[in-house]
C-alpha positions in Angstrom: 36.5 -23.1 23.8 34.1 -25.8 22.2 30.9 -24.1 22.0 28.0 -25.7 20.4 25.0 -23.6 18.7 21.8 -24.9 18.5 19.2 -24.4 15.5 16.0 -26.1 14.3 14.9 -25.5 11.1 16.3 -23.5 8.4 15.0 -20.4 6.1 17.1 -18.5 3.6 15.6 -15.4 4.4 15.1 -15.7 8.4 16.6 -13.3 10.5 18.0 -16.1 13.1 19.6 -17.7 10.7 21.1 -14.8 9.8 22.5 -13.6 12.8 24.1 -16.9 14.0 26.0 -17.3 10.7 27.6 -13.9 11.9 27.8 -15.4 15.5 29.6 -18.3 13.7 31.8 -16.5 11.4 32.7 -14.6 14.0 33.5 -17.2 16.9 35.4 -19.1 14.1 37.6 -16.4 13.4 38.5 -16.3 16.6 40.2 -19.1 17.2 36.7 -21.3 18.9 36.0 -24.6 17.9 32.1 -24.4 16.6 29.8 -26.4 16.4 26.1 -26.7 14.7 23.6 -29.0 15.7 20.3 -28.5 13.6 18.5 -30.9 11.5 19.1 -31.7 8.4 17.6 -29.3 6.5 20.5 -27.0 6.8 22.5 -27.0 3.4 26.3 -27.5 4.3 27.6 -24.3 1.7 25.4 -22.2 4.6 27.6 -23.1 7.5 31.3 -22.9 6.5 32.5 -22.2 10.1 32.8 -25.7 11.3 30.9 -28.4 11.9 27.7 -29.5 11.5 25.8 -32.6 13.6 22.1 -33.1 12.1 19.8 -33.7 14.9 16.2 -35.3 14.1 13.0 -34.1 14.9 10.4 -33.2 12.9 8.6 -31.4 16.0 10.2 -29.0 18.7 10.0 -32.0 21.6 11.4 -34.5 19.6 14.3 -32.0 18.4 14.9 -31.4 21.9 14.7 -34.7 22.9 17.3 -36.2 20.2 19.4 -33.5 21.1 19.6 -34.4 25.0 20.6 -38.1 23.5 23.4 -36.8 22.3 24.6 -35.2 24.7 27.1 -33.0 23.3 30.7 -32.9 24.3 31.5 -29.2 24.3 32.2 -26.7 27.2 29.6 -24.9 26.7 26.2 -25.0 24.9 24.4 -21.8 23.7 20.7 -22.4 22.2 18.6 -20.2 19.6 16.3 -22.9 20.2 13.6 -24.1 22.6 15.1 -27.4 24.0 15.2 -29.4 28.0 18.9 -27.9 28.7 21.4 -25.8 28.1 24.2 -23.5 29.8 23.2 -20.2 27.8 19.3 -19.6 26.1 19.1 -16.9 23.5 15.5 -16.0 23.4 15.8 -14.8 20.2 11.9 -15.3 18.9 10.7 -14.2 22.0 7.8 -16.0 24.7 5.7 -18.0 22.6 3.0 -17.1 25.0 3.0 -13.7 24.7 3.3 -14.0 21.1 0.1 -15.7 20.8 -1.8 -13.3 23.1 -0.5 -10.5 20.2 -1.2 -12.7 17.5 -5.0 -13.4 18.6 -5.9 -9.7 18.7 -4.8 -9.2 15.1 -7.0 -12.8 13.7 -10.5 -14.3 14.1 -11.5 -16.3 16.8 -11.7 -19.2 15.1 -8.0 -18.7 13.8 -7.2 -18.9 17.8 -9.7 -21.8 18.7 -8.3 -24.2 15.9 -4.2 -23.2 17.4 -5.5 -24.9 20.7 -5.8 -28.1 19.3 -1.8 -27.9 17.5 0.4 -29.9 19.4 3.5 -27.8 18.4 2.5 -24.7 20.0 1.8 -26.5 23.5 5.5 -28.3 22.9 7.1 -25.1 22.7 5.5 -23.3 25.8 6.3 -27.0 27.5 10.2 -26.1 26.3 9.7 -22.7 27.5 8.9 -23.6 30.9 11.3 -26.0 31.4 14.6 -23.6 30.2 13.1 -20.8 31.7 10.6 -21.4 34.9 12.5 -24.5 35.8 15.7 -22.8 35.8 17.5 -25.4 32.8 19.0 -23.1 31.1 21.8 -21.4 33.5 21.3 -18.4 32.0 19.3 -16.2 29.0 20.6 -13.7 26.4 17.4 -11.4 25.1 18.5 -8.6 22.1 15.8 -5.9 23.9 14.3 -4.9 26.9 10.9 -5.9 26.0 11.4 -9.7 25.9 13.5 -9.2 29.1 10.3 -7.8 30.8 8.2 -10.5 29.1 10.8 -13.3 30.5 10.8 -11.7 33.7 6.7 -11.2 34.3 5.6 -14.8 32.8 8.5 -17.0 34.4 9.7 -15.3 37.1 13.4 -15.3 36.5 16.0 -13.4 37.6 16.7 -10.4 36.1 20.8 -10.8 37.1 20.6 -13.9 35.1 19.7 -12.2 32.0 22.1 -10.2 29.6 20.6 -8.1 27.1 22.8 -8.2 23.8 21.5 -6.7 20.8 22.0 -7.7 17.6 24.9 -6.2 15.5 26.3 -6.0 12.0 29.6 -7.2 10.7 32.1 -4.2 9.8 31.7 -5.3 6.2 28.1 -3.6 5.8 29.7 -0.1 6.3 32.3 -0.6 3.8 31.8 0.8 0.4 30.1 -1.2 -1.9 30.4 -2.0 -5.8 27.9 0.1 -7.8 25.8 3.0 -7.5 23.1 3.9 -6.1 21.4 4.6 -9.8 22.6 1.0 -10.9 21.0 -0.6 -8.2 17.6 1.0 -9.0 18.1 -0.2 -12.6 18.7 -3.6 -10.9 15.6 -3.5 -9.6 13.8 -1.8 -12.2 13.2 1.4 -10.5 12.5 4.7 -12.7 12.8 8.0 -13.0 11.2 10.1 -9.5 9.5 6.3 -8.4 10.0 5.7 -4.3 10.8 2.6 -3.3 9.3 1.6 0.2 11.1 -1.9 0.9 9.7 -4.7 3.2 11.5 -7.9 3.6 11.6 -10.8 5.9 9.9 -14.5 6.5 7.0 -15.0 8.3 4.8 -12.4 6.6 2.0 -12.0 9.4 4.0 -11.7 12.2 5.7 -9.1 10.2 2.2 -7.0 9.8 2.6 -7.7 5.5 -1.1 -7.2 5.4 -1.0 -4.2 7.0 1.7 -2.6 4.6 -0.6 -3.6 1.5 -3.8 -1.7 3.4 -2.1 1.4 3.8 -0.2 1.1 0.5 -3.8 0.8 -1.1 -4.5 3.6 0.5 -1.6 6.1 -0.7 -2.3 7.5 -3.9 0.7 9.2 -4.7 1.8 6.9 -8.3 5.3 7.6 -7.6 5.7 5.0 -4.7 6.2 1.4 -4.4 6.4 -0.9 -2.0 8.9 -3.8 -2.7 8.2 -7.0 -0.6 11.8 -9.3 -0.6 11.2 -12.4 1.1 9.0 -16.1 0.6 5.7 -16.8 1.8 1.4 -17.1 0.5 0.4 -13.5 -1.2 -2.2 -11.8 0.5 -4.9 -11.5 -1.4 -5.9 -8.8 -3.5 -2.8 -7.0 -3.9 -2.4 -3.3 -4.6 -1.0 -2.4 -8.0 1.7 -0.6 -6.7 3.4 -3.8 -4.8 5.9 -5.9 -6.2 7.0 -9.1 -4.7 10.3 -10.2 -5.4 10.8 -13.4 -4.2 14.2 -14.4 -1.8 15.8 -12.3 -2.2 20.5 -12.9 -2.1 21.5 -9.4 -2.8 20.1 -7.5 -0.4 22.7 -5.1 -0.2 21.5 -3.4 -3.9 18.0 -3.9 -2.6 18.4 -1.7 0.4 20.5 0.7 -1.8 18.2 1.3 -4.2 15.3 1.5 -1.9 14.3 5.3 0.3 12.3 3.9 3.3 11.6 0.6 5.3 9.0 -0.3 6.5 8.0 -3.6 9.3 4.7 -3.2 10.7 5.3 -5.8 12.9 2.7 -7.6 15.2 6.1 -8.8 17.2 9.4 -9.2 16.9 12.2 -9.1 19.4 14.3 -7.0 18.1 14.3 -6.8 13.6 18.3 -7.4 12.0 15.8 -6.4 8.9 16.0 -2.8 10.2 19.3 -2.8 11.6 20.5 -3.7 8.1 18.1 -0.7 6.6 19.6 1.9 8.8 22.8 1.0 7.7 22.1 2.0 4.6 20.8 5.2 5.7 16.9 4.1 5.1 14.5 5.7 7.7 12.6 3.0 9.3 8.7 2.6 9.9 7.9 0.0 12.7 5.8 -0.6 15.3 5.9 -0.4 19.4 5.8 -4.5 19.6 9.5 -4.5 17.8 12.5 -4.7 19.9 14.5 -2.7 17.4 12.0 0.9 18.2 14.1 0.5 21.9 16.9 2.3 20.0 15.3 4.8 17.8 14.6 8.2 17.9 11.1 9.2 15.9 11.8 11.9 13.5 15.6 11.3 13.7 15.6 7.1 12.5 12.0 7.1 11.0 8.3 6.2 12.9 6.9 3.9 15.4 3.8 3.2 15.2 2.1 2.0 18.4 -0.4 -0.7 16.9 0.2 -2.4 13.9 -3.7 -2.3 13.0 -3.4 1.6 13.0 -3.1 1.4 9.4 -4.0 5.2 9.0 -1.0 5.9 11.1 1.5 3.6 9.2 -0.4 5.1 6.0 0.6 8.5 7.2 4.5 7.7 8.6 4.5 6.6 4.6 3.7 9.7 3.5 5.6 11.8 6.2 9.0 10.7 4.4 7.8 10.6 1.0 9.8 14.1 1.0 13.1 13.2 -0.3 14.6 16.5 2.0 13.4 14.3 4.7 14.8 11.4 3.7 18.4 13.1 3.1 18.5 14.6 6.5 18.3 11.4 8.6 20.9 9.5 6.4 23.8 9.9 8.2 22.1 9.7 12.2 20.6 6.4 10.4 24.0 5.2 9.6 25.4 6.1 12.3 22.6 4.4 14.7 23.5 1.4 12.8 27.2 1.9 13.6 26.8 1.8 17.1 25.2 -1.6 16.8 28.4 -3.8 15.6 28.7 -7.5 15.4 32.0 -7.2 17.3 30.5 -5.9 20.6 28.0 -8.4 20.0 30.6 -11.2 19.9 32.3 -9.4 23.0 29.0 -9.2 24.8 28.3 -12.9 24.1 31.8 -14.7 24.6 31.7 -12.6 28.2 28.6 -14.8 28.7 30.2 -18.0 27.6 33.3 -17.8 29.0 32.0 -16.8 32.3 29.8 -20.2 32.4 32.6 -22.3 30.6 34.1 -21.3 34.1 31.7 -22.3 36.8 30.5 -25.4 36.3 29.7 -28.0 33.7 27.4 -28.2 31.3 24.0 -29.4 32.1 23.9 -30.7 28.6 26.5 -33.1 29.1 24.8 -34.6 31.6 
């Protein structure tokens, strides 16, 4: 098939972007002409896997718009992004909406007040409504129950028009890889008994960073550490026992070397950031309002933590698997929890979508 992918924007360390370089590897090594139509910002060396038509648009209507303009000639066009039309809609960031109710009880009022007046954040709920209450997108791929339910309750669509496919890691992350697990903490200048509690990903308040420096303020213990892998404004003041690494390209090492993760999220759909810790036999500390606690068993994969903002609980999930005994007897059912989560029955999962609507009619994008 020709199948196009859509993507605005661009981060190193994003979790989308992530995920549909796997999607494209993999559709690419399966014999599928790909396509990527993003804007420009996307730097070729990231998308070997065919090619790549920059769309303009410096705002989410205008992307959408220029991308309706050019009407792309493929059989069928799968979106990660918010735009008028398409076949398949992966609503991989979620309802905007319901993001911003979560988002407003974890900020001042002001913080909410001055959002009313951006134009982006009306565009995208615009988008929203148009894919999903107006029925332009033929049908919607969610990675976890929760933004099925949200789809569901603030759009009314149907729930047989709605796969649920979550995300999944390549077979390469379970093979064995160069170094040891005492060279890697030397790579990241780890010492002696020190624990290392890693947090990575972009968009730092969604992600609940503040929240991780209160409660690591709070711990006391001098052995730990909590290692923050990603880009973004430092929080202010910072705990002496954080480190903040930057973007981070080897994350494999990073995740070796580290004993716990930890993603206090305010929302997020469903975290590859944890997917990827558990596969590396890290126990994992999130919250209720992350797609990814759908598969985890408390005690057995790590915590959830119901609120975010219940920094005394997060403090004390910390703490609960600061025992290394702990730690050691939850590797392999982490492991193993990431196994069952593969990139391949992703790709499976997904092309049945595709192919199905390839099928039945043609592509609204086209026209």
């Amino acid at each position: 098939m020709k199948i196009g992918l859509v993507r605005r924007g661009f981060s190193r360390t994003g979790g989308a972007e992530a995920y549909l370089k796997r999607l494209g590897r993999a559709l690419a090594d399966a014999g599928h002409e790909v396509t990527l139509y993003g804007t420009a910002d996307w730097p070729p060396a990231e998308w070997p896997y065919g090619k790549v038509v920059p769309v303009p648009g410096d705002t989410p209507a205008s992307f959408a718009q220029n991308l309706q303009a050019i009407q792309p000639g493929v059989d069928v066009l799968f979106s990660l992004e918010r735009i008028l039309r398409c076949d398949c809609y992966r609503a991989g960031d979620g309802v905007h909406a319901r993001w911003l109710e979560r988002r407003r009880a974890h900020e001042p009022g002001w913080r909410d007040r001055l959002r009313f007046t951006n134009r982006k954040h009306q565009e995208i709920q615009q988008l929203e409504e148009s894919l999903l209450r107006q029925r332009k997108a033929r049908e919607v791929i969610t990675n976890s129950d929760l933004v099925k339910r949200e789809i569901m309750a603030a759009f009314n669509y149907p729930a047989e028009q709605i796969s649920v496919i979550r995300n999944g890691l390549p077979e390469a992350q379970f093979r064995k890889r160069p170094g040891t697990r005492q060279e890697w903490r030397n790579r990241w200048e780890l010492h002696g008994n020190e624990i290392a509690v890693l947090f990575a990903g972009s968009g730092w308040f969604r992600k609940g960073l503040h929240y991780a420096l209160e409660a690591m303020a709070a711990i006391k213990d001098p052995r730990v550490r909590l290692l923050v892998a990603g880009e973004g404004r430092k929080p202010w003041p910072v705990p002496s026992n954080v480190r903040f690494l930057g973007a981070v390209t080897d994350m494999g090492s990073l995740y070796g070397a580290a004993d716990m993760f930890v993603l206090p999220t305010i929302y997020d759909p469903f975290s590859n950031a944890c997917l990827e810790a558990a596969s590396f036999g890290l126990p994992v500390i999130t919250t209720a309002a992350n797609g990814f606690a759908e598969i985890m068993r408390p005690g057995t994969h790590g915590d959830v933590i119901a609120d975010a903002k219940n920094v005394p609980a997060l403090r004390a999930a910390i703490e609960k698997w600061l025992d290394p005994r702990l730690r050691e007897g939850v590797r392999e059912a982490c492991i193993e929890l990431a196994r069952r989560h593969s990139m391949r029955d992703n790709l499976q999962q997904t092309l049945s979508v595709l192919q199905r609507l390839a099928g039945s009619a043609p592509s609204p994008a086209r026209g």
